[in-house]
Backbone as a ProteinNet text record, in pm:
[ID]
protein_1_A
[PRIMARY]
XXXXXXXXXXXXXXXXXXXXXXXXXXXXXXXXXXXXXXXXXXXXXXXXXXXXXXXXXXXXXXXXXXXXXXXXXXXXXXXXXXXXXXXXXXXXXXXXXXXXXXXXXXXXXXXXXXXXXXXXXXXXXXXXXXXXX
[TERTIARY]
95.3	117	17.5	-54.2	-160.8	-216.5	-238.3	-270.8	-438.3	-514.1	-638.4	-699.2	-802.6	-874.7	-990.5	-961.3	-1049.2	-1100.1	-1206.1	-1298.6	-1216.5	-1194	-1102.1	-942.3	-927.9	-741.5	-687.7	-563.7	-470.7	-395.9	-430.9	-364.4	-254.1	-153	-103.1	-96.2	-145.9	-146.3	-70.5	16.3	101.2	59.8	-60.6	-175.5	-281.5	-416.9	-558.9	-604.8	-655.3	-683.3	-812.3	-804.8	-866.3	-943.1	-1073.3	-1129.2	-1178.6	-1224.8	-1275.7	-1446.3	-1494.9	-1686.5	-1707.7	-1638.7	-1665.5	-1636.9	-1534.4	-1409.4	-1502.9	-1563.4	-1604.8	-1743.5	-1786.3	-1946.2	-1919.2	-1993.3	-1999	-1915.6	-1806.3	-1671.3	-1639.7	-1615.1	-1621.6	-1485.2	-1431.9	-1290.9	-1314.4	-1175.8	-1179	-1029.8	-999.5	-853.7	-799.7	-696.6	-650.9	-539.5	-546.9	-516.8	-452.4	-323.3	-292.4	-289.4	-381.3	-379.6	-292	-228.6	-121.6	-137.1	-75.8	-60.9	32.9	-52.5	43.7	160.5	264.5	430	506.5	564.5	639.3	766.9	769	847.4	790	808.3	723	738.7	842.4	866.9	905	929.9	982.2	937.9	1030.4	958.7	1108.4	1049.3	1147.3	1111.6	1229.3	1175.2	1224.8	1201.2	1258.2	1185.4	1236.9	1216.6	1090	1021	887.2	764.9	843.7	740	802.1	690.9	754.3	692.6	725.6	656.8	667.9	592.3	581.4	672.3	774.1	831.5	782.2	789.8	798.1	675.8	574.3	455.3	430.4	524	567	433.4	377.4	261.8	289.4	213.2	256.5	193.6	277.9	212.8	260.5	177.3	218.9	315.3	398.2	551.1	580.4	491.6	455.4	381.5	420.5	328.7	434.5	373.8	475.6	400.6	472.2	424.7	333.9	277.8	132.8	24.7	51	-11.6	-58	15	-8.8	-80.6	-188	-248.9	-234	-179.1	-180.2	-258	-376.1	-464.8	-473.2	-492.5	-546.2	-526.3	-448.1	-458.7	-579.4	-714.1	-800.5	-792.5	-788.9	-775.2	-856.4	-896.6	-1015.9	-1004.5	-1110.9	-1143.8	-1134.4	-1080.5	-1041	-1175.4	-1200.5	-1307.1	-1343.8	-1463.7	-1459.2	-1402.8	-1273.9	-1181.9	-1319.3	-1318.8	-1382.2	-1265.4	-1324.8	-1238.2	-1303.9	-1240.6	-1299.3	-1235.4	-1261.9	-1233.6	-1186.8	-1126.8	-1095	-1019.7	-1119	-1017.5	-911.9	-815.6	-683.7	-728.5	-705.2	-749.7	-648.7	-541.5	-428.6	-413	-480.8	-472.2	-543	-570.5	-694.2	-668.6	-584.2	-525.1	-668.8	-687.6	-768.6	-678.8	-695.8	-628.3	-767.5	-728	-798.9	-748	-855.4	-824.3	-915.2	-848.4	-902.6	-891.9	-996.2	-986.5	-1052.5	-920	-861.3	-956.6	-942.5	-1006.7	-1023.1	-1071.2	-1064.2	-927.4	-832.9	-689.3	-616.6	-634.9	-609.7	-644.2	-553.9	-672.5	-568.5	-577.6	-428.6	-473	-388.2	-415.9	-318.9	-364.9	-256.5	-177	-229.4	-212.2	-60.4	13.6	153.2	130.2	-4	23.6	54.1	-34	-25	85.3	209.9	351.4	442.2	386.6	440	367	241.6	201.9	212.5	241.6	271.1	139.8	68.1	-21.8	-159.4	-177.9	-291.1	-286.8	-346.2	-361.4	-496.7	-533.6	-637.5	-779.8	-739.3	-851.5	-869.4	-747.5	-779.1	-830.4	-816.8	-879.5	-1069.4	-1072.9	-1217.1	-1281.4	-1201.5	-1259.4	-1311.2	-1202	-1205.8	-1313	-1370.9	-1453.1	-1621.2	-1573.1	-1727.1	-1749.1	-1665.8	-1658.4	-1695.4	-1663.1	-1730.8	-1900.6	-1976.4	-2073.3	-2187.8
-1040.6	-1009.3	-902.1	-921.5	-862.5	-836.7	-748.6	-732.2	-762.8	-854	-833.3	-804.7	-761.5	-780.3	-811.3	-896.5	-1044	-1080.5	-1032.9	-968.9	-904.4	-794.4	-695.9	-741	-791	-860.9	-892.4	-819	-782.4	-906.6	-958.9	-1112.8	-1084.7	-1085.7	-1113.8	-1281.7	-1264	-1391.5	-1323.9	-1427.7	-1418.1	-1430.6	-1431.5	-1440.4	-1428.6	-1478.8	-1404.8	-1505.4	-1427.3	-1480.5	-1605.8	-1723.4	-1802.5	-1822.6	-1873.7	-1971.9	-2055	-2187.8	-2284.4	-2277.7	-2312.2	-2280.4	-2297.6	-2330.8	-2287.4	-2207.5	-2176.4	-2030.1	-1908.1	-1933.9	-1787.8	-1801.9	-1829.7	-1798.4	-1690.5	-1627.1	-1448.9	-1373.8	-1430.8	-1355.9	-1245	-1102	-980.4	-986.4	-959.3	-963.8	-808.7	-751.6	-673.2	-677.1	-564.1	-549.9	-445.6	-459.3	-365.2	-250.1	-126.8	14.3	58.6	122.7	217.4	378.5	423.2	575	642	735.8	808.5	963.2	1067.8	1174.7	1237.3	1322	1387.3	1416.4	1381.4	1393.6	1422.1	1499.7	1507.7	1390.1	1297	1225	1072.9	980.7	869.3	767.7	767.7	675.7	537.4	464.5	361.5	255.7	198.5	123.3	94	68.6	48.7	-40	-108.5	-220.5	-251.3	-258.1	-259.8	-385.2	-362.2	-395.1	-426.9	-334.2	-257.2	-286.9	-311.2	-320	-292.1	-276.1	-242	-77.8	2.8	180.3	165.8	282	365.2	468.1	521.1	636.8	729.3	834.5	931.9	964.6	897.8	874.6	825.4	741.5	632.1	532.2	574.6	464.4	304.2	240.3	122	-18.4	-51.2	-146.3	-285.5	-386.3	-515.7	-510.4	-634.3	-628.3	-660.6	-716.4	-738.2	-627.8	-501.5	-414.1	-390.2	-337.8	-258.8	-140.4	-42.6	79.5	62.7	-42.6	-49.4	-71.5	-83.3	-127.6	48.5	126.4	260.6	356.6	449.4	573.6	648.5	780.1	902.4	992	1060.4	1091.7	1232.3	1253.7	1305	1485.1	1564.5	1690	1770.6	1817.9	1905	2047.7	2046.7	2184	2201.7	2348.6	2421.5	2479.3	2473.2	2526.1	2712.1	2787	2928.2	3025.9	3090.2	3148	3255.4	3329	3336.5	3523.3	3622.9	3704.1	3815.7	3932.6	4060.7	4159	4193.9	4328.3	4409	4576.6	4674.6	4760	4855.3	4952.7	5116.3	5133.7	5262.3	5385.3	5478.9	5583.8	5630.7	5694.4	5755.2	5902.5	6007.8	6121.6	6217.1	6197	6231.8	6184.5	6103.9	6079.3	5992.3	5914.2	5824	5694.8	5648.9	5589.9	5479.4	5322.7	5281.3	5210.5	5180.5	5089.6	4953.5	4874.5	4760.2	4722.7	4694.2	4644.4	4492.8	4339.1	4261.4	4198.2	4170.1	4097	3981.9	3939	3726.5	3721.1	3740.4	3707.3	3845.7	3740.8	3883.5	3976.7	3928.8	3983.1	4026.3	3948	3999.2	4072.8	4180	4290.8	4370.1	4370.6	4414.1	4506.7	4609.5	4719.5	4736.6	4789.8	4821.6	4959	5001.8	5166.9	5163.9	5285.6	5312.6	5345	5393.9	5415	5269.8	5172.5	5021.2	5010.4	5014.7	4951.5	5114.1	5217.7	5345.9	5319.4	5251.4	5263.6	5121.5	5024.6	4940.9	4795.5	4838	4742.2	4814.1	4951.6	5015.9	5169.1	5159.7	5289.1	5319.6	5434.4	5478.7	5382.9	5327.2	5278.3	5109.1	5056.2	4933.4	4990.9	5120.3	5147.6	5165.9	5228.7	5257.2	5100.2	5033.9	4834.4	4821.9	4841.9	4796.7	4826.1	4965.2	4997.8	5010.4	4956.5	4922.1	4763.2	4705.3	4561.1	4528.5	4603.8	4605.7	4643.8	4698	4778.3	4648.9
-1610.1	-1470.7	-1430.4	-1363.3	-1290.1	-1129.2	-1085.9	-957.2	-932.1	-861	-864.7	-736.1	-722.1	-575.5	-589.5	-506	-474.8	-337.1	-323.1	-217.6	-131.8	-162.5	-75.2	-18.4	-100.4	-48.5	-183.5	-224.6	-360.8	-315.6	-468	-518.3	-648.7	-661.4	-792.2	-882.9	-986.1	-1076.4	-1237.3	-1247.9	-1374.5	-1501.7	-1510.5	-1626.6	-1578.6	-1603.3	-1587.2	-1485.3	-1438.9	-1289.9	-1286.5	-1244.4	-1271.8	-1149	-1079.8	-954.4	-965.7	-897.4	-944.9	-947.7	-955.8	-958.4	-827.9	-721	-603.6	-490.9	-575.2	-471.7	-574.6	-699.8	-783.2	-698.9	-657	-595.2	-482.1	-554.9	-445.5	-456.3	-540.4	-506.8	-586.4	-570.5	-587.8	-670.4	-817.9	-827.6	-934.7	-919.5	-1032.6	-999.1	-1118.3	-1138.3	-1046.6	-971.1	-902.7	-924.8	-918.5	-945.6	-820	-820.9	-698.7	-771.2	-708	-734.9	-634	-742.4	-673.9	-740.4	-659.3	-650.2	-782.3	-869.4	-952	-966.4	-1020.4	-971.2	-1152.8	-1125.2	-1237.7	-1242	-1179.4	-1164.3	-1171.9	-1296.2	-1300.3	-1208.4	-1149.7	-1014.8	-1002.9	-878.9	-878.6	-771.1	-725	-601.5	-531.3	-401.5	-265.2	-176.1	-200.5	-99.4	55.3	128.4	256	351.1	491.1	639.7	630.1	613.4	600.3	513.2	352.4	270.7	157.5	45.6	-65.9	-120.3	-121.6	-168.8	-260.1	-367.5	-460.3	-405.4	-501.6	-468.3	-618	-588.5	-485.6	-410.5	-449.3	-337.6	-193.8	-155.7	-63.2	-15.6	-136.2	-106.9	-76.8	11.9	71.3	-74	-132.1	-281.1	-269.9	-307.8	-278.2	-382.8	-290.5	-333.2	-514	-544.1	-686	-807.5	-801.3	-793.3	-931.4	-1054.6	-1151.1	-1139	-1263.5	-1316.8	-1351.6	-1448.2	-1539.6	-1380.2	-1299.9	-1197.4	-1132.7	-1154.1	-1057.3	-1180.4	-1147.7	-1217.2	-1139.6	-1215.6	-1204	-1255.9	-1161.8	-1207.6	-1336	-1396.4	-1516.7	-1469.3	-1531.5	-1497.2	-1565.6	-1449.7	-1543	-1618.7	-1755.3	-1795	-1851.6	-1801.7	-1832.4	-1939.6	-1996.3	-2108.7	-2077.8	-2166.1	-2135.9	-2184.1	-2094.7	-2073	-2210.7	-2285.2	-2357	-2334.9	-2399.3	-2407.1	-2421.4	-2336.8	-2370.5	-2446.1	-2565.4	-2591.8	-2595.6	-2579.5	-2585	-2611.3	-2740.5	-2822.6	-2758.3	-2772.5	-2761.1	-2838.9	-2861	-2977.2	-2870.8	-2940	-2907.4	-2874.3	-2781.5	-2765.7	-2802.6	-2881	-2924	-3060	-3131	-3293.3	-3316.9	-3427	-3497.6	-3508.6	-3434.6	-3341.7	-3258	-3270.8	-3170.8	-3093.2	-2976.1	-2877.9	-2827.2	-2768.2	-2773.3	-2601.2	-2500.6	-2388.5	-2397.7	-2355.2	-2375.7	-2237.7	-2167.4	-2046.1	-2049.1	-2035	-1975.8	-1875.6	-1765.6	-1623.9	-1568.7	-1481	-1375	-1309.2	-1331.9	-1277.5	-1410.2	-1546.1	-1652.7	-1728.6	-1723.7	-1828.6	-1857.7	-1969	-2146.1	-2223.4	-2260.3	-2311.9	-2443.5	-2527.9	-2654	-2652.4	-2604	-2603.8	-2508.4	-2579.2	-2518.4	-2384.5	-2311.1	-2172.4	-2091.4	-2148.5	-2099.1	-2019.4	-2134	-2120	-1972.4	-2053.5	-1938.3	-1808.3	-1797.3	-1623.8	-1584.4	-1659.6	-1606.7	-1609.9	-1725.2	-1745.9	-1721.7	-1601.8	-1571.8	-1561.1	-1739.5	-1802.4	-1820.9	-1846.3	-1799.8	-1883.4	-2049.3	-2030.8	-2010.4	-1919.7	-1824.1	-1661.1	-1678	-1530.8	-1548.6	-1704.2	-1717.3	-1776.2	-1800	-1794.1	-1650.7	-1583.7	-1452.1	-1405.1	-1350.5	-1282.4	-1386.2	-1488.6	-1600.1	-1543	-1514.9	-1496.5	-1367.6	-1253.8	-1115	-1081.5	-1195.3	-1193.5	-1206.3
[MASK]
+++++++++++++++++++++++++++++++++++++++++++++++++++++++++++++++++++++++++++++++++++++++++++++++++++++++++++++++++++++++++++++++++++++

């Protein structure tokens, strides 16, 4: 069971789509795909008055349409950028602390002030403004 399009107009055929040597001259066929919108929800179909949908897309799908028939496009994940750390002695004991910045909004400190100011202790503030320069 297959959906095809066949010079721009979706045909379903119950096996592989056949023409005779004179309906195939010129004729454009490939297999037909409904792309739909990322959904955490794999979905269904509805049929009505109207037509037949994709839910939860409400895309409009010939009435013959399954699941193997719909793609959901591909979520891109990025590859994670490569982590800066940077060293810092303790000015109170021998002690190093380590600030490592994720991104630009992330930036992590080891040091007990980290957790007392709330993530921006003095040396994620001296990242910060080395990092603006």
């Amino acid at each position: 069971m297959a959906l095809w399009n066949v010079n721009g107009e979706i045909v379903f055929r119950e096996g592989a789509l056949t023409l005779s040597p004179n309906e195939a001259n010129g004729t454009i066929i490939s297999r037909h795909f409904y792309n739909v919108p990322k959904s955490n929800v794999i979905g269904g179909f509805l049929t009505n008055n109207k037509g037949t949908f994709h839910t939860p897309s409400w895309l409009k799908v010939h009435p013959q349409t399954t699941l193997a028939d719909i793609i959901q496009p591909k979520i891109k994940v990025e590859k994670p950028t490569k982590k800066l750390i940077f060293e810092f002695e303790s000015s109170s004991s021998d002690k190093k602390y380590y600030v490592t910045v994720i991104d630009s909004k992330t930036i992590k400190c080891t040091c007990p002030g980290a957790w007392r100011s709330q993530g921006n202790c003095k040396h994620v503030k001296e990242v910060r403004v080395n990092l603006t320069k």
